[in-house]
Biopython code that builds the backbone (N, CA, C, O; Angstrom):
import numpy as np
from Bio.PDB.StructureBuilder import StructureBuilder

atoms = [
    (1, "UNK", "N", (9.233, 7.520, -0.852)),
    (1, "UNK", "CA", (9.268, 8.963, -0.651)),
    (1, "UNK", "C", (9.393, 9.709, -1.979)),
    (1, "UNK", "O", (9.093, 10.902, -2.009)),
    (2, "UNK", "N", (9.821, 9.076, -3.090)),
    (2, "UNK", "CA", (9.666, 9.890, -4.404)),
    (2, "UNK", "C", (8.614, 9.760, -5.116)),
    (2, "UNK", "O", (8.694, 10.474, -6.116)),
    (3, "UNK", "N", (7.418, 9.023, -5.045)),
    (3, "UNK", "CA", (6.143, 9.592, -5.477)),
    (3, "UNK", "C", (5.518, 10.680, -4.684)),
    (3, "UNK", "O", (5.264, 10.783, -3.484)),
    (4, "UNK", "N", (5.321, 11.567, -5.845)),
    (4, "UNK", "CA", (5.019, 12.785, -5.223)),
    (4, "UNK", "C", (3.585, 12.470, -4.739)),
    (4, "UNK", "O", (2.909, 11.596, -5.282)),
    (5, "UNK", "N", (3.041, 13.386, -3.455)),
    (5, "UNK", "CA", (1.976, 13.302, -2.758)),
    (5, "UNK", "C", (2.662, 12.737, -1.258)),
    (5, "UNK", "O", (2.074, 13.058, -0.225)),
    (6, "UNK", "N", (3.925, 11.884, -1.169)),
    (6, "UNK", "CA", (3.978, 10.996, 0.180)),
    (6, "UNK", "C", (4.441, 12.256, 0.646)),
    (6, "UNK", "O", (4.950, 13.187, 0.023)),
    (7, "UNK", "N", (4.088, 12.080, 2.243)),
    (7, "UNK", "CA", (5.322, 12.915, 2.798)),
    (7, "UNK", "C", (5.835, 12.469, 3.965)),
    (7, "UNK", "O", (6.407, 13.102, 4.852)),
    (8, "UNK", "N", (5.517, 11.053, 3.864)),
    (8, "UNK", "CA", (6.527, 10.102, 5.221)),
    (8, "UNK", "C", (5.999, 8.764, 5.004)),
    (8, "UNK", "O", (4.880, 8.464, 4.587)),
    (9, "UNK", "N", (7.031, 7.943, 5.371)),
    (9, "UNK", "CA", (6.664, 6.545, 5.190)),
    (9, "UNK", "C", (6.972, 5.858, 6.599)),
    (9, "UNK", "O", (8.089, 6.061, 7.073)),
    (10, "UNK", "N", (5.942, 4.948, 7.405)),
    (10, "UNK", "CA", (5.946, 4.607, 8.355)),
    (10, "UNK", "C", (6.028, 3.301, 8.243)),
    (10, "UNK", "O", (5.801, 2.723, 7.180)),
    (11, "UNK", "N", (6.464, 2.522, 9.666)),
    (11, "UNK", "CA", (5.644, 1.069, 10.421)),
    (11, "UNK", "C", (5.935, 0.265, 8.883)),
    (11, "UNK", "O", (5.040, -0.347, 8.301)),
    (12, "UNK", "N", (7.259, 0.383, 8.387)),
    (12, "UNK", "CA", (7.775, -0.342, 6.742)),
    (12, "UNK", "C", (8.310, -1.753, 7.393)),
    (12, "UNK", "O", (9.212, -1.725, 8.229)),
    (13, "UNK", "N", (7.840, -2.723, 7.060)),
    (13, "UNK", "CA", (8.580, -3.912, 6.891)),
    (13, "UNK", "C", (8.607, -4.947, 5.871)),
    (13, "UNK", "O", (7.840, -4.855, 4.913)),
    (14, "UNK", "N", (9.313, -5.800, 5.966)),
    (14, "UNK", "CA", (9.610, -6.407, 4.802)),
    (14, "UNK", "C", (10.490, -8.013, 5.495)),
    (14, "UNK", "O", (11.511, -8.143, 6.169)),
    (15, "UNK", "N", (9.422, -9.096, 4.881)),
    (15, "UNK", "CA", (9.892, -10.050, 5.216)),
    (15, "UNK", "C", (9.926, -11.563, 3.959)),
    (15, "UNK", "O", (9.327, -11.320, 2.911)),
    (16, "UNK", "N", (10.338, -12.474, 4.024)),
    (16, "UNK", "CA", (10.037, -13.096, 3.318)),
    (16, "UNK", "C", (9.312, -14.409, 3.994)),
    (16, "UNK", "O", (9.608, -15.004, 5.030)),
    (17, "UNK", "N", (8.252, -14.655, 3.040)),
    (17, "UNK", "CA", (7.835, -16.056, 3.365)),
    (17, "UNK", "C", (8.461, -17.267, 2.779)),
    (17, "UNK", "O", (8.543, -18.201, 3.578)),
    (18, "UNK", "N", (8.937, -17.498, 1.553)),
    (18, "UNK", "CA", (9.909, -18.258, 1.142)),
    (18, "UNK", "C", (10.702, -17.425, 0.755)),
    (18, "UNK", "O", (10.718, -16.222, 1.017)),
    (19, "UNK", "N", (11.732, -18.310, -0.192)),
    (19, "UNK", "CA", (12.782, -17.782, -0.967)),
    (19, "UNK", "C", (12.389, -17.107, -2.135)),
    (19, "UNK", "O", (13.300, -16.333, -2.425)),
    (20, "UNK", "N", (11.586, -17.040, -2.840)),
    (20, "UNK", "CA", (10.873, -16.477, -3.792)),
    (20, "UNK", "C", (9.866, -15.590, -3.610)),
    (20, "UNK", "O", (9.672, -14.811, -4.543)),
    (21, "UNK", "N", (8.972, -15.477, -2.371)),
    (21, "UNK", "CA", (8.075, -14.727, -1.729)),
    (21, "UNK", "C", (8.324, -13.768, -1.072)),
    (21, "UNK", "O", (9.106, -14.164, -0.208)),
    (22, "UNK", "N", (8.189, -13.009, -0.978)),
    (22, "UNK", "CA", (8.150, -11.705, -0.164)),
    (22, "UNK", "C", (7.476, -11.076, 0.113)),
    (22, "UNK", "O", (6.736, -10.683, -0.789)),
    (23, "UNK", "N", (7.233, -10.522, 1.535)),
    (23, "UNK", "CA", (5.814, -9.249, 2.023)),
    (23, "UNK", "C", (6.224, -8.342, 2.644)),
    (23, "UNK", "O", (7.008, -8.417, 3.591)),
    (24, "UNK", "N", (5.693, -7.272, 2.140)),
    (24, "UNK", "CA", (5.745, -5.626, 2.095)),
    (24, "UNK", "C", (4.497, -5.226, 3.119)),
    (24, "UNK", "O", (3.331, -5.610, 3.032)),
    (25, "UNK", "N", (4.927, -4.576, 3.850)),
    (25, "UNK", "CA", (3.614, -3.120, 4.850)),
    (25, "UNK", "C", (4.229, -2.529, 5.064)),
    (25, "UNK", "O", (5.424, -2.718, 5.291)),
    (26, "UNK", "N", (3.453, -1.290, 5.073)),
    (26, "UNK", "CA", (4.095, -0.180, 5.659)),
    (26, "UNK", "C", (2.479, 1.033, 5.724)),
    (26, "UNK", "O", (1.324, 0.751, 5.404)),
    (27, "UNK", "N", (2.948, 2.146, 6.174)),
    (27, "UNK", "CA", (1.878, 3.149, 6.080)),
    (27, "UNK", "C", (2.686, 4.306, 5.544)),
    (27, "UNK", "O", (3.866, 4.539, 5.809)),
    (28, "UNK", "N", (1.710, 5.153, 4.574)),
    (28, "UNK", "CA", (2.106, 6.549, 3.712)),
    (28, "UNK", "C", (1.511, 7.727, 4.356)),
    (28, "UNK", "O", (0.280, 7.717, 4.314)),
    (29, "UNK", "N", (1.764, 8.211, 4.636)),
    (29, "UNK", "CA", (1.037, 10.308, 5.052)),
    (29, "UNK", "C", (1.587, 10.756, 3.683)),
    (29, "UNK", "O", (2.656, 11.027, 3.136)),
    (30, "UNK", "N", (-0.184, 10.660, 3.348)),
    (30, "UNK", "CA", (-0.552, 11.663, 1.735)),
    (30, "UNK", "C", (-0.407, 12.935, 2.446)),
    (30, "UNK", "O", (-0.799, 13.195, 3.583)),
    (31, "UNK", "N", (0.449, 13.985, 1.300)),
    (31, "UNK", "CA", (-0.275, 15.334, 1.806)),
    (31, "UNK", "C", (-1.299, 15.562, 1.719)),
    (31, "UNK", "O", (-1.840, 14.723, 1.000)),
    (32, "UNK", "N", (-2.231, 16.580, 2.207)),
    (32, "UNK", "CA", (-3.524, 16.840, 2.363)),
    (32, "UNK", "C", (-3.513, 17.377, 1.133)),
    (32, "UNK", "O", (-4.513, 17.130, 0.460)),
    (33, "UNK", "N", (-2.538, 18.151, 0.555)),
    (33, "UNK", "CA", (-3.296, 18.564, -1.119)),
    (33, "UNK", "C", (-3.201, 17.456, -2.279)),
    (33, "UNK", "O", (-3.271, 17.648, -3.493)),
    (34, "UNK", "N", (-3.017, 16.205, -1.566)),
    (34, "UNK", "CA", (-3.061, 15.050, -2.618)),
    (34, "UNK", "C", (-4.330, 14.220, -2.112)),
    (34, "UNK", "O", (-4.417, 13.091, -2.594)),
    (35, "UNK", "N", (-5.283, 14.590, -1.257)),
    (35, "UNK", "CA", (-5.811, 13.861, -0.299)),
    (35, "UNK", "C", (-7.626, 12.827, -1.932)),
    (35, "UNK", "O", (-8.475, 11.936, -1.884)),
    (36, "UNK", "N", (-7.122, 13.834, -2.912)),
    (36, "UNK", "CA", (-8.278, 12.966, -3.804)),
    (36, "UNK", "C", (-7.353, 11.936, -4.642)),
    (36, "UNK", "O", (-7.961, 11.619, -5.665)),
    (37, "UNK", "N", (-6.203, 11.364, -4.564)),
    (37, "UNK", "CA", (-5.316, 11.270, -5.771)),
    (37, "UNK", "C", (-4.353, 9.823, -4.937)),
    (37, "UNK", "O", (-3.303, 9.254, -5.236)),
    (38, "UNK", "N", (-5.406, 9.641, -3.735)),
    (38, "UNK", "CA", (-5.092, 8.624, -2.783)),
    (38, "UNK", "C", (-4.929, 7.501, -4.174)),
    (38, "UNK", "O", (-3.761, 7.490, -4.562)),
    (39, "UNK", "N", (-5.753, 6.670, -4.899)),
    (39, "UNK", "CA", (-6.353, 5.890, -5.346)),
    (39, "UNK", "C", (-4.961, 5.528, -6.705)),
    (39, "UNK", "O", (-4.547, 4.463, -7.163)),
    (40, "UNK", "N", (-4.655, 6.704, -6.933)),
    (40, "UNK", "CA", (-3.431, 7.150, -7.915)),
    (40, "UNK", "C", (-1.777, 6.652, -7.147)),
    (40, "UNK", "O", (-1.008, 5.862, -7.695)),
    (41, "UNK", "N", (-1.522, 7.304, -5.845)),
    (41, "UNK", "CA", (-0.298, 7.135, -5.350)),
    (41, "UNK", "C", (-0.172, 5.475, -4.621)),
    (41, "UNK", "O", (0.904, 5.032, -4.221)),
    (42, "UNK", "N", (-0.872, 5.060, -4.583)),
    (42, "UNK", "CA", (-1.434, 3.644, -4.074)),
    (42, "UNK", "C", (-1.298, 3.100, -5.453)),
    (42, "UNK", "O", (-0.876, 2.009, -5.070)),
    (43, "UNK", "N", (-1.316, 2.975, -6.794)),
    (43, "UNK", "CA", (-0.797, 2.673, -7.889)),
    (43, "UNK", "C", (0.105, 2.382, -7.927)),
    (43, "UNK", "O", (0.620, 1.294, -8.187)),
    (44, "UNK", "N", (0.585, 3.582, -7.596)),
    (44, "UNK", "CA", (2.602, 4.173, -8.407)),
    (44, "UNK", "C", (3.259, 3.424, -7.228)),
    (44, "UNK", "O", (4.401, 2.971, -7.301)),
    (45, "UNK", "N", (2.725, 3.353, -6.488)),
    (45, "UNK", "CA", (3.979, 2.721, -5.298)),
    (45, "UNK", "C", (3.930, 1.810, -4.960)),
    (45, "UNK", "O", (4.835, 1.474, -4.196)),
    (46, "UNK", "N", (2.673, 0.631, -5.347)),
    (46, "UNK", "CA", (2.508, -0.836, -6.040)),
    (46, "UNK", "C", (3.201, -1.132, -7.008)),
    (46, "UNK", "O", (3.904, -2.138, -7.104)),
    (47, "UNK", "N", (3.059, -0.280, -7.804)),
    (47, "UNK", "CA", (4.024, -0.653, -9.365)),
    (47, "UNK", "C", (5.596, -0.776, -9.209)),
    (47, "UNK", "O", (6.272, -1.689, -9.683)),
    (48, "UNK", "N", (6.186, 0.568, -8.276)),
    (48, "UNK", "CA", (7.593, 0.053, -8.313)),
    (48, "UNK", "C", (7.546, -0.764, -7.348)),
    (48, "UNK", "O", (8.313, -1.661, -7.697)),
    (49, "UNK", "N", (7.070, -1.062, -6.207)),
    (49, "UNK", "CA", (7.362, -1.923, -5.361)),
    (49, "UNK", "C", (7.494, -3.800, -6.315)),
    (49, "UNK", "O", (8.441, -4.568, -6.145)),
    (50, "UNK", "N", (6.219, -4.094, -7.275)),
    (50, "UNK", "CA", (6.530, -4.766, -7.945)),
    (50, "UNK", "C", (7.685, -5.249, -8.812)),
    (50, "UNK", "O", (8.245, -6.346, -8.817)),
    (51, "UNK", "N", (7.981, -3.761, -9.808)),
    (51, "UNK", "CA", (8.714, -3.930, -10.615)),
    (51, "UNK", "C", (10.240, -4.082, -10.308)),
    (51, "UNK", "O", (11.001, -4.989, -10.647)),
    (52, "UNK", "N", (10.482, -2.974, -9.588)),
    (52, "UNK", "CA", (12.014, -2.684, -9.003)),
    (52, "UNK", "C", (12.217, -3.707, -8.130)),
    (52, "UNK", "O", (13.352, -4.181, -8.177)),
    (53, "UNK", "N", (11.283, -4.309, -7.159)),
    (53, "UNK", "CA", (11.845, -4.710, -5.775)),
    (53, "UNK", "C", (11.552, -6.116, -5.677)),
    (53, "UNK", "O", (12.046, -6.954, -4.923)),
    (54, "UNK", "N", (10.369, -6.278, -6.863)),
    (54, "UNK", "CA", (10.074, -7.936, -7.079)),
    (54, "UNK", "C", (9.305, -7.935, -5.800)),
    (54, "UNK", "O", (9.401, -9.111, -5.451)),
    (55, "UNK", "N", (8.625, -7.340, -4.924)),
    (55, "UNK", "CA", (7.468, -7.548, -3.945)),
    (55, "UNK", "C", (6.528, -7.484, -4.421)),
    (55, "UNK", "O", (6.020, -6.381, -4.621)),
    (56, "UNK", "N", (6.020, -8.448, -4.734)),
    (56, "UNK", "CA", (4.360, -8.716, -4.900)),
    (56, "UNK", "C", (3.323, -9.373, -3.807)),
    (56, "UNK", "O", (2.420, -9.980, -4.383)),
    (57, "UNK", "N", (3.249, -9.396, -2.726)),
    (57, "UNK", "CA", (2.287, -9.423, -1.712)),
    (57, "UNK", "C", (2.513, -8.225, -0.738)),
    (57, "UNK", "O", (3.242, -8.343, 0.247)),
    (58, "UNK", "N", (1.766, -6.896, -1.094)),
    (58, "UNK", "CA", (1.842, -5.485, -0.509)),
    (58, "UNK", "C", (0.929, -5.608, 0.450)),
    (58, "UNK", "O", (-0.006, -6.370, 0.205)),
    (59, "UNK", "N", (0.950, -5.049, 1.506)),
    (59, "UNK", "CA", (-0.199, -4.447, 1.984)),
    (59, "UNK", "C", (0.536, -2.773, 2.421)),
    (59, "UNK", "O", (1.664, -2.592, 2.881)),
    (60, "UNK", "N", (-0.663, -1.554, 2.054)),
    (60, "UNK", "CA", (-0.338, -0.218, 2.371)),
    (60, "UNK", "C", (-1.216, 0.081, 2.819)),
    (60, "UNK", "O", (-2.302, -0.282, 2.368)),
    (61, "UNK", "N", (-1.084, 1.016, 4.099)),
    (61, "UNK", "CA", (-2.023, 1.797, 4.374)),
    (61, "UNK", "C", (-1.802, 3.587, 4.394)),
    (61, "UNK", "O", (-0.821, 4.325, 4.483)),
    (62, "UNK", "N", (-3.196, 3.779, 4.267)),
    (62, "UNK", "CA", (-2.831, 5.339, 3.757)),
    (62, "UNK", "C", (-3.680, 5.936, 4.383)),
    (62, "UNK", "O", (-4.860, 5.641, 4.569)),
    (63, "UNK", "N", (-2.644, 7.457, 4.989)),
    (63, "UNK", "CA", (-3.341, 8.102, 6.134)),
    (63, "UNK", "C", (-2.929, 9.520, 5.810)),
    (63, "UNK", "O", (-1.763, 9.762, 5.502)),
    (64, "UNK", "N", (-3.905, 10.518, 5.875)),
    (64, "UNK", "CA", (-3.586, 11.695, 5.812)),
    (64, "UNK", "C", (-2.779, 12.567, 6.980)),
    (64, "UNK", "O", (-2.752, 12.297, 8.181)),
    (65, "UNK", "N", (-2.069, 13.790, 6.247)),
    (65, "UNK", "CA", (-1.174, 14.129, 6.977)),
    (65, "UNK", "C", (-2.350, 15.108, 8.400)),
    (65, "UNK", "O", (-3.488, 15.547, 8.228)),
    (66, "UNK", "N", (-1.649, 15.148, 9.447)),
    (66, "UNK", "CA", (-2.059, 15.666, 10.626)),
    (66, "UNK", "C", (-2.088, 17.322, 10.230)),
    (66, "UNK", "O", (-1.190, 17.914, 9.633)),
    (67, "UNK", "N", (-3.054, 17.766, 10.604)),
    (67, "UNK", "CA", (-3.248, 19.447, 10.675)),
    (67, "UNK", "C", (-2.698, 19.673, 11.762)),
    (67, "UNK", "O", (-2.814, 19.127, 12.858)),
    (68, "UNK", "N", (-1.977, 20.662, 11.345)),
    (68, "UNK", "CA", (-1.485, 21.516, 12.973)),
    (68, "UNK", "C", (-2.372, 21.843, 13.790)),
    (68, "UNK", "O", (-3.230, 22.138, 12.958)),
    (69, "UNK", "N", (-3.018, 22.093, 15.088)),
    (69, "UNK", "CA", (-3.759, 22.182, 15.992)),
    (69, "UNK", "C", (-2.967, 23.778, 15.970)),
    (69, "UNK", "O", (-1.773, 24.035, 15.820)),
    (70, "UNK", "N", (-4.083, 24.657, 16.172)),
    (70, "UNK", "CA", (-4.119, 26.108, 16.014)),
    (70, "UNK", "C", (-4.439, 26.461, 17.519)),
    (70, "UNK", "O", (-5.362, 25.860, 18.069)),
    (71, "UNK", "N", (-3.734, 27.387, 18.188)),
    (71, "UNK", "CA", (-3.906, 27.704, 19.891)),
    (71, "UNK", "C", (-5.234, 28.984, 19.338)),
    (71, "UNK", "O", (-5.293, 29.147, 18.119)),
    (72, "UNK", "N", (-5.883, 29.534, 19.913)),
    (72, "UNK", "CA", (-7.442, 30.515, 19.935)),
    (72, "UNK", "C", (-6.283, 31.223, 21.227)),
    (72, "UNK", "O", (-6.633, 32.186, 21.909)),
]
sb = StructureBuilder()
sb.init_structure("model")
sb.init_model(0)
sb.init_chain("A")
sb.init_seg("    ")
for serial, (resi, resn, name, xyz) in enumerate(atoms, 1):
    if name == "N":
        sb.init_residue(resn, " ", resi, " ")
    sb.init_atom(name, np.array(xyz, "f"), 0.0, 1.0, " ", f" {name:<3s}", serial, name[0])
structure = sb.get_structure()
């Protein structure tokens, strides 16, 4: 949630396959005004997930945030 662009983190788990292994999923809601910069926040949140957390087998998925449905 502190790379800027997320604005919710979903469906997060985290398990290990050995003692040394570990696997990461989860899903991100980019804001829509980050919606070109996908390619960028999918970086930054590989990198600490690596660095800080020692998870290196990620999988993320990335989904834009929902528009409000407008009543006519």
């Amino acid at each position: 949630m502190r790379v800027d662009g997320v604005a919710e983190v979903h469906d997060l788990h985290v398990w290990s396959i050995s003692n040394d292994k570990h696997s990461f999923t989860c899903h991100l809601i980019i804001k829509n005004s980050q919606n070109g910069k996908q390619q960028e926040i999918l970086k930054e949140v590989d990198s600490i997930l690596r660095n800080q957390y020692e998870l290196n087998h990620n999988t993320i998925q990335i989904e834009l945030e929902s528009i409000p449905e407008t009543s006519e």
